[in-house]
C-alpha positions as CSV (number, residue, x, y, z in Angstrom):
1,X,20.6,47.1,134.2
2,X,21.4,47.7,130.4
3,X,21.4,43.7,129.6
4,X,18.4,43.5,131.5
5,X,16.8,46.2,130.2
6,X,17.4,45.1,126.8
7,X,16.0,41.5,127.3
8,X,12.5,43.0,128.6
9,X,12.6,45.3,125.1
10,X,13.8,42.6,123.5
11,X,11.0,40.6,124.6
12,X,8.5,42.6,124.1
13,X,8.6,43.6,120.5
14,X,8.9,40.0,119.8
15,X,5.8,39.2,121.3
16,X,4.1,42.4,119.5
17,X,6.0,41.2,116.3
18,X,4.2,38.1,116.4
19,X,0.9,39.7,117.2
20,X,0.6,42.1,114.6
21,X,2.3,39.3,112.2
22,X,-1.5,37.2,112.3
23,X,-3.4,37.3,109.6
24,X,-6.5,39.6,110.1
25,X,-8.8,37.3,107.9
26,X,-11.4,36.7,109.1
27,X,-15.7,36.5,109.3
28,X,-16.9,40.0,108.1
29,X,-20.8,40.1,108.5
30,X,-20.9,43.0,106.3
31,X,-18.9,41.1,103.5
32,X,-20.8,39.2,101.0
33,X,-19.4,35.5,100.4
34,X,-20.0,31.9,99.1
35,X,-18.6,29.1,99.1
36,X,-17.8,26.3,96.5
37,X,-16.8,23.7,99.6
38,X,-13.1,23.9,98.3
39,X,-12.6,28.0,99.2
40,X,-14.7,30.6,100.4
41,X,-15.0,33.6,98.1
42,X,-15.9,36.9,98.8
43,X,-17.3,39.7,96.4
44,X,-14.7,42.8,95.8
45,X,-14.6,45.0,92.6
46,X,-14.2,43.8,89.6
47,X,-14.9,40.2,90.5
48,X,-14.1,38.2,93.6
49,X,-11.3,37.3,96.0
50,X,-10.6,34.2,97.2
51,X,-11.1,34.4,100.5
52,X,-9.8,30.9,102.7
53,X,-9.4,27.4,102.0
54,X,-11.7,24.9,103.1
55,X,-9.7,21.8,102.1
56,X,-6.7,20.2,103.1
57,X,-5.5,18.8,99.7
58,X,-1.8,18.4,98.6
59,X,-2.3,20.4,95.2
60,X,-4.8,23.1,94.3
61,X,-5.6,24.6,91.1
62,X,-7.4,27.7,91.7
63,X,-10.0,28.4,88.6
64,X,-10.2,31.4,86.3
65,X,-13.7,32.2,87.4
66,X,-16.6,31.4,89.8
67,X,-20.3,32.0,89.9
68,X,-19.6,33.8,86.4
69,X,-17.2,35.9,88.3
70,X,-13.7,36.6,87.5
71,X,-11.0,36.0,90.7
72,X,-9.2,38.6,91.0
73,X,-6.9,38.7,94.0
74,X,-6.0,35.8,96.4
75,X,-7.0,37.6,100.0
76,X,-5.0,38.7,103.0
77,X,-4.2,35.5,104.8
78,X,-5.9,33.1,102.3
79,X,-3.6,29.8,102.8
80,X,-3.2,30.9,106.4
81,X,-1.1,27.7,108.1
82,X,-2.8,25.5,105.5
83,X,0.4,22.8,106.2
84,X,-0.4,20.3,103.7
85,X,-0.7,21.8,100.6
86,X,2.3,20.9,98.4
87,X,1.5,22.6,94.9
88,X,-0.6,26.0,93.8
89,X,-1.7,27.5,90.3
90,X,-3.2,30.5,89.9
91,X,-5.8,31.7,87.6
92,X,-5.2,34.3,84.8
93,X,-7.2,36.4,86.6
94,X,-5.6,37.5,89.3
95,X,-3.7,40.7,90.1
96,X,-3.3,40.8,94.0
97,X,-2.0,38.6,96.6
98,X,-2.8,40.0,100.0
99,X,-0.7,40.2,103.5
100,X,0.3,36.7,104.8
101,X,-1.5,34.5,101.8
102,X,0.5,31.7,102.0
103,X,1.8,32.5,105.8
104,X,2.7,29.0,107.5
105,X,2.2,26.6,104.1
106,X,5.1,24.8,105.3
107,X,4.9,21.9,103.0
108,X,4.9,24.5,100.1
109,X,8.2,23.6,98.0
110,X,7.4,26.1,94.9
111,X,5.5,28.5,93.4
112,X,5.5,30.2,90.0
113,X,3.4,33.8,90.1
114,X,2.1,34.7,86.8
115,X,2.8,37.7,85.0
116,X,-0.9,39.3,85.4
117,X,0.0,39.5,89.5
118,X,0.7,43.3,89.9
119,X,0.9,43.8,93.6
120,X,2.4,40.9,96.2
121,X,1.4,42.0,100.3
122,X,3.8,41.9,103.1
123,X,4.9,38.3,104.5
124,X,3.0,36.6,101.7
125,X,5.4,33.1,102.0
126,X,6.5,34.1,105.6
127,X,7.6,30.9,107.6
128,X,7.1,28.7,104.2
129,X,10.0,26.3,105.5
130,X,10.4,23.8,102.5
131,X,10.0,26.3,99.6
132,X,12.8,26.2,97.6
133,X,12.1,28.0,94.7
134,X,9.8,30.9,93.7
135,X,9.4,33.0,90.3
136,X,8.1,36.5,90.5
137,X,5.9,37.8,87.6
138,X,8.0,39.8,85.4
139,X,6.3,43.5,85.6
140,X,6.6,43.0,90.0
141,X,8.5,46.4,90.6
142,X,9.1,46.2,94.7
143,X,9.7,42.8,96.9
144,X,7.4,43.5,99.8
145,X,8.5,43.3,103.5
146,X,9.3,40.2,104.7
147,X,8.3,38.6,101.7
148,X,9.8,35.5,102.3
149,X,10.7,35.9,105.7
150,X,12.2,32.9,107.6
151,X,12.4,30.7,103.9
152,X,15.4,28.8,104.9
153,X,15.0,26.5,102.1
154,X,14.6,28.7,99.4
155,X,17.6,28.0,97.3
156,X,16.3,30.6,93.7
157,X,14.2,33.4,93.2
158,X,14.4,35.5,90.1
159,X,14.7,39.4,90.6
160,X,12.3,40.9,87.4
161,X,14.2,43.6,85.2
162,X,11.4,46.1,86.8
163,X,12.0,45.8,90.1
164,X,13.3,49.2,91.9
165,X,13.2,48.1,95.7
166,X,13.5,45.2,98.2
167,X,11.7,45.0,101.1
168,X,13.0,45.0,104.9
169,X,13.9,41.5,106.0
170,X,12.3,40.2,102.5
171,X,14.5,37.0,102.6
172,X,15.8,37.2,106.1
173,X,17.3,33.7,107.2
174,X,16.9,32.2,103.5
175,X,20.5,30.8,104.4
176,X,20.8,28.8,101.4
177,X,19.7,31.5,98.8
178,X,22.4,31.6,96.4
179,X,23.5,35.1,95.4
180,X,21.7,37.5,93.7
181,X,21.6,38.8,90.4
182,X,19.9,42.4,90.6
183,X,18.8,44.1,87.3
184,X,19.9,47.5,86.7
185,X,17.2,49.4,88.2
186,X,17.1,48.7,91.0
187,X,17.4,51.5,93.7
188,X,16.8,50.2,97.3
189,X,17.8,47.5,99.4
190,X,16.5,48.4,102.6
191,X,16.9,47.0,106.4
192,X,17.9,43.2,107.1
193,X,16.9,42.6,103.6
194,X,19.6,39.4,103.1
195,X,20.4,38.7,106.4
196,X,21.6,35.4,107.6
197,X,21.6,34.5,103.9
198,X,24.9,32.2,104.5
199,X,25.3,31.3,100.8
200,X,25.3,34.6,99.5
201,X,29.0,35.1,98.6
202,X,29.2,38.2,96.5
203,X,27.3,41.5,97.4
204,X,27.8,42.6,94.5
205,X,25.7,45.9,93.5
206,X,23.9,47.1,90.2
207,X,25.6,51.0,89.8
208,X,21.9,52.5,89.9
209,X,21.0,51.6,93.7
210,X,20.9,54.4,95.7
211,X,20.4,53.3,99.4
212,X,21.3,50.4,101.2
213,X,19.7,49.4,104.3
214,X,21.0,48.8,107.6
215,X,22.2,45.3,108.8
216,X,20.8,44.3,104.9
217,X,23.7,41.5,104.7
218,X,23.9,41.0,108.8
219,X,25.3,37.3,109.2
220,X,26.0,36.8,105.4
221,X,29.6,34.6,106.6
222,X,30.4,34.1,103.1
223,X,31.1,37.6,102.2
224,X,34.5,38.4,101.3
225,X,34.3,41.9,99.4
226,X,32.1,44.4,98.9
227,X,32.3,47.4,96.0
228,X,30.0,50.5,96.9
229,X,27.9,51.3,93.8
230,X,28.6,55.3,92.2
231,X,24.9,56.6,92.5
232,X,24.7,54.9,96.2
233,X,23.4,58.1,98.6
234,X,22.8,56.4,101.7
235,X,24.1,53.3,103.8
236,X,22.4,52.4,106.8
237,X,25.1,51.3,109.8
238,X,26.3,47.8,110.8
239,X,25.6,46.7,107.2
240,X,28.1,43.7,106.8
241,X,28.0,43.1,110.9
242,X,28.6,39.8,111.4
243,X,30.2,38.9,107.9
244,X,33.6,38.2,109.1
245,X,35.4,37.6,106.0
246,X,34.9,41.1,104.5
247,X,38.8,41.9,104.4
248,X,38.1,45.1,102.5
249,X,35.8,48.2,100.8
250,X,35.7,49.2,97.4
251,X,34.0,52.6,96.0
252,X,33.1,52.3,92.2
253,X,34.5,55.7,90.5
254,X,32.3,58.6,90.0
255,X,30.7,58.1,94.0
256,X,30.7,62.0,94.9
257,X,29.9,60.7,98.7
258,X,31.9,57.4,99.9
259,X,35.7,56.7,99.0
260,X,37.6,53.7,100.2
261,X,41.7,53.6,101.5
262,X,43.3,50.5,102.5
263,X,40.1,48.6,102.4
264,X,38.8,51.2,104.8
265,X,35.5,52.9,103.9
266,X,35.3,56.6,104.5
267,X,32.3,59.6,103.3
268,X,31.6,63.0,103.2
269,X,35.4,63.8,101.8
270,X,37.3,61.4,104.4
271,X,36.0,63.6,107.0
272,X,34.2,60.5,108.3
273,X,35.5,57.4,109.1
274,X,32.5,54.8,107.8
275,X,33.0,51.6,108.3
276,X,36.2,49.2,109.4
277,X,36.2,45.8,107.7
278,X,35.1,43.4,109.8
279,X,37.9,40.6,108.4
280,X,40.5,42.9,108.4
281,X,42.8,41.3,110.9
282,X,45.8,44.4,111.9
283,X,46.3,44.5,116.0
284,X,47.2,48.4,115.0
285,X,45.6,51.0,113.1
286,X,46.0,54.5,112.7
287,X,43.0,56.8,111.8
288,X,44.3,59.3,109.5
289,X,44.4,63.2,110.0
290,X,41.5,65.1,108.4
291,X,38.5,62.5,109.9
292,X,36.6,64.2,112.2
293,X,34.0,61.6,113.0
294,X,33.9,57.9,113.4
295,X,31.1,56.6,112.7
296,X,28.4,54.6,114.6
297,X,29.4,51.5,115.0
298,X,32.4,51.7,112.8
299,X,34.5,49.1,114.2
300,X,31.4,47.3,116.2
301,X,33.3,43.7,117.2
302,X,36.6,44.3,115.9
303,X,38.7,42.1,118.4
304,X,41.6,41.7,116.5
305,X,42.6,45.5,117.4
306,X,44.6,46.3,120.3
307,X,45.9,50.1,119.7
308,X,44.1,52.7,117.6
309,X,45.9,56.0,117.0
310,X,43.4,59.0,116.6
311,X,44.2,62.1,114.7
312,X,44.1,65.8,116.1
313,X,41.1,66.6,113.7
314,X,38.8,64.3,115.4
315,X,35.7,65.7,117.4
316,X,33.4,63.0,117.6
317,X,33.0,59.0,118.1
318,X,29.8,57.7,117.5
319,X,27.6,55.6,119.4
320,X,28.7,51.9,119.1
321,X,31.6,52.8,117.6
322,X,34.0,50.5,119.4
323,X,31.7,48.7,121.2
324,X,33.4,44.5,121.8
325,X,36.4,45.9,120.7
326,X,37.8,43.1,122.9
327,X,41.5,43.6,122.5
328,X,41.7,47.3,122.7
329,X,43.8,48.0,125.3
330,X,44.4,52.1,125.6
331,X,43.8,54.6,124.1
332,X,44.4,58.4,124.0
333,X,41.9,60.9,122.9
334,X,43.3,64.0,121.2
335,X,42.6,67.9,122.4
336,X,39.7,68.9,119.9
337,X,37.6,65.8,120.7
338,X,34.4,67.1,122.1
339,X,31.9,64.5,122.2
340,X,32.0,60.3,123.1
341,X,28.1,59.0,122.3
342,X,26.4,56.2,124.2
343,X,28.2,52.9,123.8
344,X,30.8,54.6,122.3
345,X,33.4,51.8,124.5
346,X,31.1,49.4,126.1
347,X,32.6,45.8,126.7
348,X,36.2,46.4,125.7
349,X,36.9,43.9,128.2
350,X,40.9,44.5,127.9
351,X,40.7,48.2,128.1
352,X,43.4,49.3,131.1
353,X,44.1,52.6,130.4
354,X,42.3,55.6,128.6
355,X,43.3,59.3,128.3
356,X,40.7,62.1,127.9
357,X,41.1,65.5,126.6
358,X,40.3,69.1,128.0
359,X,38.4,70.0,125.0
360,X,35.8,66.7,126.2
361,X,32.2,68.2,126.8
362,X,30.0,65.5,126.9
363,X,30.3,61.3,127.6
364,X,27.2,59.4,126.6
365,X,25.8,56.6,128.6
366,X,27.2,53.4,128.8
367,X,30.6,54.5,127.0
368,X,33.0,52.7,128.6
369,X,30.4,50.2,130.2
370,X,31.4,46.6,131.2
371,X,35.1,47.6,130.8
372,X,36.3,45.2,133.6
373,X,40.0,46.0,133.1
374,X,39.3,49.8,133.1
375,X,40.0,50.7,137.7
376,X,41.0,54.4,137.2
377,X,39.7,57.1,135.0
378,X,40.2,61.2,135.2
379,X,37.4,63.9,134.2
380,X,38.3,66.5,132.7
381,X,36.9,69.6,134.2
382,X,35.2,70.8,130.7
383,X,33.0,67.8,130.7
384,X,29.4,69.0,131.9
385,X,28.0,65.9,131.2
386,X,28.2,62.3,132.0
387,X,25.3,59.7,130.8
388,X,23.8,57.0,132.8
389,X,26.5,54.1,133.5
390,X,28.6,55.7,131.5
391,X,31.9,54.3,133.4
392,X,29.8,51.3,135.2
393,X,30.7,47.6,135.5
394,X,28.9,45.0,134.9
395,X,27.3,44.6,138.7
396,X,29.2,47.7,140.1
397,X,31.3,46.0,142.3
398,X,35.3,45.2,142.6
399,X,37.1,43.7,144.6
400,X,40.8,43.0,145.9
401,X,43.1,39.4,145.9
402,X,41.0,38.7,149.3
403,X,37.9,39.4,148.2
404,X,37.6,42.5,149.9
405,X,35.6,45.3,148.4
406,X,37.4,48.1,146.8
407,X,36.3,52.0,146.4
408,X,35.3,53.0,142.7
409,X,38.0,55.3,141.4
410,X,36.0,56.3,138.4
411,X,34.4,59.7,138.7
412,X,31.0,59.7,137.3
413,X,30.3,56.0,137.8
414,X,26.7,55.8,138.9
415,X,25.6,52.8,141.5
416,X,22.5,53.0,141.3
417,X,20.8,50.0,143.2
418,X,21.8,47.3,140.8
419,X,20.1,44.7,143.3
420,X,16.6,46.9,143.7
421,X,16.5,47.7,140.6
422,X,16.9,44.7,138.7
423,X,14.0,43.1,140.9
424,X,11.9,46.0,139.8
425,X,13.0,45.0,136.3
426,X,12.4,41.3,136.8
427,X,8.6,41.9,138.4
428,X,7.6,44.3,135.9
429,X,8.9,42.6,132.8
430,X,6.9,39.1,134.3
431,X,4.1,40.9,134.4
432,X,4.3,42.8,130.6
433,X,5.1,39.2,129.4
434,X,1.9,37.4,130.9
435,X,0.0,40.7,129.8
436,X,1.3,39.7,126.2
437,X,1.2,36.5,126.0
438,X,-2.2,36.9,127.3
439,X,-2.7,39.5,124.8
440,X,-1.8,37.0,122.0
441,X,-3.9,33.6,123.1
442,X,-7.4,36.2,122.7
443,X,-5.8,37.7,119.5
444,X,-6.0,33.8,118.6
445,X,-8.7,33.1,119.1
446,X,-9.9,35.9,117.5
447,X,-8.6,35.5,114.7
448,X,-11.7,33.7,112.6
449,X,-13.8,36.8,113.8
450,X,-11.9,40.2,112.6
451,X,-11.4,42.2,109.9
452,X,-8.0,43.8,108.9
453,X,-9.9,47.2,109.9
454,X,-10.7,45.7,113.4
455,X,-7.1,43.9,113.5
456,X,-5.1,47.0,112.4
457,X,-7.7,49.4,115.0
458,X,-7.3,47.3,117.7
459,X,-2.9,46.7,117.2
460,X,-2.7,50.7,117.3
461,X,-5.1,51.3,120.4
462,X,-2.9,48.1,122.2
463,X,0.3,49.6,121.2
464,X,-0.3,53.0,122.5
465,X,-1.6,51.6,125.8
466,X,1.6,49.8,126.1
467,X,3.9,52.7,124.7
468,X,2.5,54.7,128.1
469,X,2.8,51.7,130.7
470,X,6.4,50.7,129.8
471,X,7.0,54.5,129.7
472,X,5.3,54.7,133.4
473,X,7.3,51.8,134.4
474,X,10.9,53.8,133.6
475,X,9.7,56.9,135.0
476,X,9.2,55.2,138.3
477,X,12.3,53.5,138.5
478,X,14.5,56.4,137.6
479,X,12.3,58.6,140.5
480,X,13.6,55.2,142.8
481,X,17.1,55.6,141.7
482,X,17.4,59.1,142.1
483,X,15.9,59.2,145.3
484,X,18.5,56.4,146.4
485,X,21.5,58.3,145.0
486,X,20.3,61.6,146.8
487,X,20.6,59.2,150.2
C-alpha cells in the first residue's frame, strides 16, 4: 500500500509539475501590442517587451529599440519551444528576462547575458538540451529556480562575484557541468540545486554560505569529500544521497554547530548523529555515547553495515534513518530510547532479530516495513502507540517450506485488506491520472489565450480542488480499512 501509494503521489505532482511549468504567454485583449513580423511586442513601462517570436530563424539579433521605443525585458515565455533557433543577442536595453523565455529552445547551444540584465525568471533555459555554455551578467545576485533545469549539455557557466543564492533544482541533471567555482558571497544553495550533476567532483564550499539545501548534490557519483563551511547554519537532509564515493565529512574550524569524527558528521555538540558517509564501507559501527538523536535519514542506503551498536544516551531515531540498510542484521535498542519515527527501519531486508526497550513509547509507521527476514517481534508494554504498517510486509503474507500460510507473530502488524485496497488505489489513481492528463491537453490548448494572471488564478483554484478530492479519497479508504479490521 505504501509503494502504491507513493506511485499515485508520485504521479500526480508530476503531472501538476508539468502543468504549472507552461508558459502563461499568451493573447491579452487588454494588452497593447504590434508586431514587426519577426516578434510581437507589447507596451510595458518604460518601453516595451518582447513578447513572442514569429519566425523560425537559426540566429536572431534582437534590436535596441522599436517604434522609437526602448526593449526592455524579453517576456515570460518569449522563445517558448522555438526549436530551431541556434544563436540570440540581446539589446542593450534590456533588464528582465521573464519565466520560461527560452523554455524548450533545444537547438540553443549558447548564450551570453549582458551586464544591463538585472533580474533572470524561473526555468528561463529549462529543457534547453544542447546548450553548453551560458555567461551570466556580472551584477546577477540570485540563480533563479530551475534556471537551467534539465541542461544536460551544459558543460560552463560562470557564478558572478555578486551572487548570494542558487535556486532549487537551478542545474538539475546538467550532468556534465564541471564543478563550480562559487564567489565568496555567496550564502545559499538550496534544494536539488546540483543534482545528477555527474561531473561535479569537488563540493567544495565558499566559508560565507550559510544553508545548504536538501538533496542539493543528490546523484553527484563523483563526489569523494565534502568540507562543511564555518558560517554554514543549516543543512537540509539526504544531501550527498546517492554520491557513493563520499568516504568522509570535514567541518572547517570555527563551525559553532556541525563537527566531524572519523569522517562522521555530527551537530548540536555531538548530541546528534548527522549524517553517515555514504562511501564509507565498515560492516560495524558504533555510535558513540553522548548522541541522543540520529538523524533523518542518517544512514539512508547504507548496505555495507551489518551491526550498529547504539549508546545508552540515545532517545530518538529519525525517520529514514536506516531505511535500505540492507545488511543490517540485529540490533538492540538501549533503555532510554523513547521514540522510533516513520521509516525509521523500512526495507532492511536482512534484518532477523531486533530488541526493544521498556522506556519505547511510540513506533512510527512503516518502521520496520518490508523487513522480510524480521518473523518475531516483542512490544514493550510502555509503547502506546504503533503507526500504520509499522511491522508489515511487503503483501502481508508468509508462508512455511510447503507453502502453507503461517500466523503473523508480530504484535501491532496491521492487515489491512492489501487486495481491497490496492484496487481502490488502482481505480482512483486511473481516474486522477485521466483527470490530469485531461487537465493538461485544455491547459494546451490554452495556452495562446491566457495571461500569467489567468494561468496562475486558474493553477491555484485546480490545485485546491484537487488537494480536497485526493484528501476525500484517503478518508474513504481508511473508513474501509477500519471497518474491515473491526470485522
Amino acid at each position: 500500500m505504501k509503494k502504491i501509494l507513493s506511485c499515485l503521489s508520485a504521479c500526480i505532482l508530476f503531472f501538476f509539475c508539468l502543468c504549472s511549468a507552461l508558459p502563461a504567454f499568451a493573447e491579452n485583449s487588454d494588452l497593447k501590442t504590434f508586431s514587426d513580423n519577426l516578434f510581437t511586442y507589447a507596451y510595458v513601462d518604460g518601453g516595451v517587451s518582447l513578447y513572442s517570436c514569429d519566425n523560425a530563424s537559426l540566429m536572431v539579433n534582437l534590436p535596441d529599440e522599436v517604434n522609437g521605443k526602448r526593449i526592455v525585458e524579453i517576456s515570460q515565455g518569449a522563445f517558448y519551444n522555438c526549436a530551431d533557433i541556434e544563436y540570440i543577442s540581446f539589446g542593450k536595453y534590456v533588464t528582465k528576462i521573464g519565466e520560461n523565455a527560452f523554455m524548450g529552445c533545444s537547438a540553443l547551444k549558447s548564450m551570453t547575458i549582458p551586464d544591463n540584465v538585472q533580474t533572470i525568471g524561473k526555468y528561463a533555459f529549462d529543457a534547453c538540451t544542447s546548450l553548453k555554455t551560458l555567461t551570466l551578467p556580472k551584477n546577477l545576485k540570485a540563480i533563479p529556480e530551475g534556471l537551467c533545469f534539465d541542461c544536460i549539455q551544459l558543460e560552463d557557466i560562470n557564478y558572478p562575484d555578486t551572487l548570494t543564492s542558487i535556486g532549487i533544482s537551478a542545474f538539475y541533471n546538467c550532468n556534465l557541468l564541471k564543478t563550480p567555482k562559487f564567489p565568496d558571497g555567496l550564502t545559499e544553495i538550496q534544494d536539488y540545486a546540483f543534482a545528477f550533476c555527474y561531473a561535479i567532483e569537488n563540493a567544495e564550499l565558499p566559508s560565507s554560505v550559510t544553508t545548504l539545501g536538501s538533496m542539493a548534490y543528490y546523484g553527484c557519483i563523483n563526489i569523494t569529500e565534502f568540507t562543511v563551511p564555518k558560517q554554514i547554519e543549516k543543512i537540509g537532509s539526504m544531501v550527498f544521497l546517492g554520491c557513493p564515493n563520499i568516504a568522509k565529512y570535514q567541518v572547517e574550524e570555527g563551525n559553532p554547530t556541525y563537527t566531524a569524527k572519523d569522517g562522521i558528521l555530527y551537530k548540536d555538540q555531538n548530541q546528534t548523529l548527522f549524517a553517515y558517509p555514504c562511501g564509507k564501507t565498515d560492516v560495524n559501527f558504533t555510535v558513540p555515547e553522548g548522541v541522543t538523536i540520529i538523524d533523518e535519514a542518517a544512514f539512508f542506503g547504507e548496505s555495507d553495515l551489518e551491526e550498529v551498536l547504539f549508546p545508552s544516551t540515545l532517545q530518538y531515531i529519525g525517520a529514514g534513518a536506516f531505511e535500505y540498510c540492507t545488511g543490517l542484521k540485529q540490533i538492540y535498542l538501549p533503555e532510554g530510547l523513547e521514540i522510533i519515527y516513520e521509516n525509521a527501519f523500512s526495507d532492511c531486508t536482512s534484518l532477523i532479530d531486533v530488541h526493544l526497550p521498556d522506556s519505547l513509547r511510540g513506533v512510527g509507521n512503516y518502521a520496520f516495513y518490508a523487513c522480510d527476514s524480521l518473523k518475531e517481534i516483542t512490544i514493550p508494554k510502555n509503547c502506546k502507540t504503533i503507526g500504520d504498517y509499522a511491522f508489515g510486509y511487503t503483501d502481508g503474507e508468509e508462508t512455511d517450506a510447503d507453502g502453507k500460510p503461517l500466523p503473523v507473530q508480530i504484535p501491532g502488524f496491521r492487515k489491512k485488506g492489501v487486495t481491497d485496497v490496492k484496487s481502490v488505489l488502482l481505480i482512483t489513481g486511473g481516474i486522477l491520472l485521466l483527470g490530469v492528463i485531461i487537465f493538461f491537453l485544455i491547459r494546451t490548448i490554452r495556452k495562446n489565450q491566457m495571461t500569467p494572471a489567468e494561468h496562475d488564478e486558474i493553477m491555484q483554484a485546480d490545485l485546491k480542488a484537487e488537494d480536497a478530492q485526493y484528501v476525500k479519497i484517503l478518508e474513504d479508504i481508511e473508513k474501509s480499512e477500519n471497518q474491515k479490521s473491526d470485522e
